[in-house]
N, C-alpha and C positions, 0 to 999 in steps of 0.2 A: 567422484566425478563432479566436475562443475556446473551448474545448471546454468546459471548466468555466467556470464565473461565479458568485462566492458575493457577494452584497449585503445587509450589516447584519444577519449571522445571531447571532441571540441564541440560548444553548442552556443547561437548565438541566437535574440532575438535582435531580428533587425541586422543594425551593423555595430551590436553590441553584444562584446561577448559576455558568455555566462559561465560558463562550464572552461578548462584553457587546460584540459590533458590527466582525464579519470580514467583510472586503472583501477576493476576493483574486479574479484572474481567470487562468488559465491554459489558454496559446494550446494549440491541437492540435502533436501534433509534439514539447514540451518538458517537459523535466525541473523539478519544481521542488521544493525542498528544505525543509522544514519545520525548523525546529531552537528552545529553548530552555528553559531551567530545569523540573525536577520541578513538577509541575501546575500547568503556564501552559496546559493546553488544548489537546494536540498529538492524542493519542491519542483525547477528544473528537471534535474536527475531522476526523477522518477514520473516527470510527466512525458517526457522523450521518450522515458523506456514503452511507456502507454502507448505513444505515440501521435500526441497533440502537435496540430501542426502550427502551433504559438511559435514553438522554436526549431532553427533549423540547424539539421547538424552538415559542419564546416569539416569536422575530419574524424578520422578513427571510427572504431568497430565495436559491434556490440554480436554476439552469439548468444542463441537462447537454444537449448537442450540442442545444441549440436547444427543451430539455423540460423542464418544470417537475419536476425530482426529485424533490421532497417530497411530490408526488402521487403517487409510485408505489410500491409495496411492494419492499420488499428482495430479494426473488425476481426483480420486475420490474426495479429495478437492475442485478442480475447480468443478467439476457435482454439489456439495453442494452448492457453493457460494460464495466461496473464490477467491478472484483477490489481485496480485501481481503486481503492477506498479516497475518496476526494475529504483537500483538509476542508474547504466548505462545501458541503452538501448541496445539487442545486435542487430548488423544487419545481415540480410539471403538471401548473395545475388543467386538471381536465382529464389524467390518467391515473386509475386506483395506481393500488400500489399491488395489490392482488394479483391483478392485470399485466404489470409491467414483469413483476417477479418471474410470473409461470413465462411469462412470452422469451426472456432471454434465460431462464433455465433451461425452457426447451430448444431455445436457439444452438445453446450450446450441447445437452446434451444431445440432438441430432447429428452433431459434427461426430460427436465420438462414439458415434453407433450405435449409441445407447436410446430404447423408447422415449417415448415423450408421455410428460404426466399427463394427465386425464383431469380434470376440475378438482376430482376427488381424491385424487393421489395429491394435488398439487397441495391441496386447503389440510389435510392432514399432516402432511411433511413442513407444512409453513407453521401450521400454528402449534407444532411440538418444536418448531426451531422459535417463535414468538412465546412462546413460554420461558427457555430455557435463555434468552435474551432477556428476560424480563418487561415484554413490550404488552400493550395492553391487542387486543386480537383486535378489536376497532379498527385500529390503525393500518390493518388488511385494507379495510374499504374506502381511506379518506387517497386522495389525493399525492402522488410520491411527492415526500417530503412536505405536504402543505401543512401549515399550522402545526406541524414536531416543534416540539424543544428541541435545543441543541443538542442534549444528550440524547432525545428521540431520533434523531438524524446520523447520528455517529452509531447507534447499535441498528441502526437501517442499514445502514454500510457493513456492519458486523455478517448483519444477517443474510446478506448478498454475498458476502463472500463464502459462507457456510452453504448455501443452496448451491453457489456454481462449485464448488471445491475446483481451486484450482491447481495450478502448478505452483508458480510464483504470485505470492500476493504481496504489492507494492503499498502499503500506508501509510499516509501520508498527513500525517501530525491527527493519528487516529483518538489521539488522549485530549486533544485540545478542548478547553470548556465542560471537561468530563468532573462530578462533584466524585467524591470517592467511592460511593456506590455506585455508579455509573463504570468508573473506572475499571475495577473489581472485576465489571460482568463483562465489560468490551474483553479485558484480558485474559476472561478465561475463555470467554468464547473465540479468542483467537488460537490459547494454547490448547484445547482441546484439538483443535484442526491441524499440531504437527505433526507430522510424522519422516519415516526416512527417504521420502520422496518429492516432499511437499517443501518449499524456501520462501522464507520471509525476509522483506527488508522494508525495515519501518523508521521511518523519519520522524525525528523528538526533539523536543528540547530536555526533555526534563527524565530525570532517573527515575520517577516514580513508577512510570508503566515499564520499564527496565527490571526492576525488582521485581515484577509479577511473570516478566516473561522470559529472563536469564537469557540475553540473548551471547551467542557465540562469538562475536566479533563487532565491534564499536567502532565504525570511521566517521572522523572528524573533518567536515568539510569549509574551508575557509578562501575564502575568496575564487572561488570556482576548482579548487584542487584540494585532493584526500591531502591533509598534513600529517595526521597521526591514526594509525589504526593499533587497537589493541586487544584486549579481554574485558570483560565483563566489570572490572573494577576500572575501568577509565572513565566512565560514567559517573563514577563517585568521586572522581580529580575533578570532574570538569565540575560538577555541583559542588565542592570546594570554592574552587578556583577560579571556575569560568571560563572565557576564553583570552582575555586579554594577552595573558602569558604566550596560546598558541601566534595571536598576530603582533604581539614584539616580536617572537623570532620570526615569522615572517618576514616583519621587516629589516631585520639585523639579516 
C-alpha cells in the first residue's frame, strides 16, 4: 500500500515554476531518497508536501494515507503524520526547548487519543531520547535552537521527530554540516524509528548518509522533474559521476 502518492504536481513560487510534473509514489514501510543538483526542486518538494505556503501548487495531486493533502492545512498535516526536519533549523528565542517539545508532543498526541505527558513523563522520555541522541540534557532548558551547533540543531530535529513518531517523516538535507560522529547518531536515530508502517523520504546530496540508511529507492530530481529513479546503488553512479551526465541528456 502506498502511503504517499504525488500525480503531476506542478508548484510555482510566484510566476515561477518549480516543480513542472512529479510523479513519485512511496509504499508504507520505505525509505526513499531524494537526491540532485542546486535548485532542481528537492527542498520544494518536500516543503509543499509540509505545506508552506512559499509555494503554490498550479496542478496535480497529492494523497497521503488514502486523503487528499492539499486539502488540509499544515496543522492538519502534522495531526496526520507528517514531520518536517528543516535543512536550516530556525531558532525561537524566548521558548525553552523543554517547553516547546512537551507542548507539540501533546498537541499531537491529543489528536490521536492518546494521554498527554505530565512534566514527569515528559522530562524522562526526553532525556532517555537526549542521551540516546547524544545531546547534553542542558540543552532541555536553553532556548529552541539558541546558541546549538549546527550539529546540535540537526539531532534537535532528530529528536523531534522520535518524540512525535510520525507516519511520514520528510528530511530535508538532514546530514548537512554533520562531522561523522554526528552523522552516525542523526542515522541511527533515524533507522531505529523504521518500521513496516512508518515512510521516509529524505533529501541528500551526498551517499554518505545512504550508506547508513540503505534506502529503497533513490529519485533523481533535475530541473523540477524525477529523471531517473532506481535502487540503492544509484547513489554510488551519481557520487561517481555526478549529475552532469543526467542534464546532457536532458538536454539532448
Amino acid at each position: 500500500m502506498n502511503l504517499l502518492e504525488i500525480e503531476n504536481l506542478h508548484v510555482s513560487i510566484g510566476d515561477r515554476p518549480i516543480l513542472r510534473g512529479i510523479d513519485l509514489e512511496v509504499p508504507a514501510g520505505e525509505l526513499h531518497a531524494i537526491m540532485g543538483p542546486n535548485g532542481s526542486g528537492k527542498s520544494t518538494l518536500v516543503q509543499t508536501l509540509a505545506g508552506s505556503d512559499t509555494y503554490a501548487v498550479r496542478q496535480g495531486r497529492i494523497r497521503f494515507a488514502g486523503e487528499d493533502l492539499l486539502a488540509l492545512k499544515t496543522e492538519e498535516r502534522a495531526h496526520r503524520g507528517l514531520f518536517l526536519a528543516f535543512q536550516y533549523p530556525v531558532e525561537i528565542p524566548g521558548l525553552s526547548n523543554a517547553y516547546f517539545l512537551r507542548t507539540v508532543v501533546n498537541a499531537i498526541r491529543k489528536t490521536r487519543g492518546q494521554p498527554e505527558w505530565d512534566a514527569l513523563d515528559f522530562l524522562a522520555k526526553s532525556r532517555s531520547e537526549f542521551e540516546r541522541m547524544g545531546m547534553k540534557p542542558e540543552l532541555l532548558e536553553r532556548a529552541v535552537n539558541q546558541g546549538f551547533s549546527g550539529g546540535e540543531k540537526k539531532r534537535n530535529e532528530i529528536l523531534q521527530l522520535r518524540l512525535l513518531e510520525p507516519r511520514l517523516a520528510l528530511l530535508d538535507e538532514t546530514d548537512s554540516g554533520l562531522d561523522i560522529d554526528a552523522l552516525r547518531t542523526v542515522a541511527r536515530g533515524i533507522e531505529s524509528m523504521q518500521d513496516s508502517q512508518r515512510s521516509f523520504l529524505v533529501v541528500t546530496h551526498y551517499q554518505r548518509l545512504l550508506d547508513h540508511l540503505k534506502p529503497d529507492r533513490i529519485h533523481v530530481l533535475v530541473g523540477g522533474r524525477i529523471v531517473r529513479s532506481g535502487e540503492a546503488d544509484l547513489a554510488q553512479v551519481l557520487e561517481r559521476r555526478g549529475y552532469d551526465w543526467l542534464l546532457g541528456e536532458q538536454r539532448a
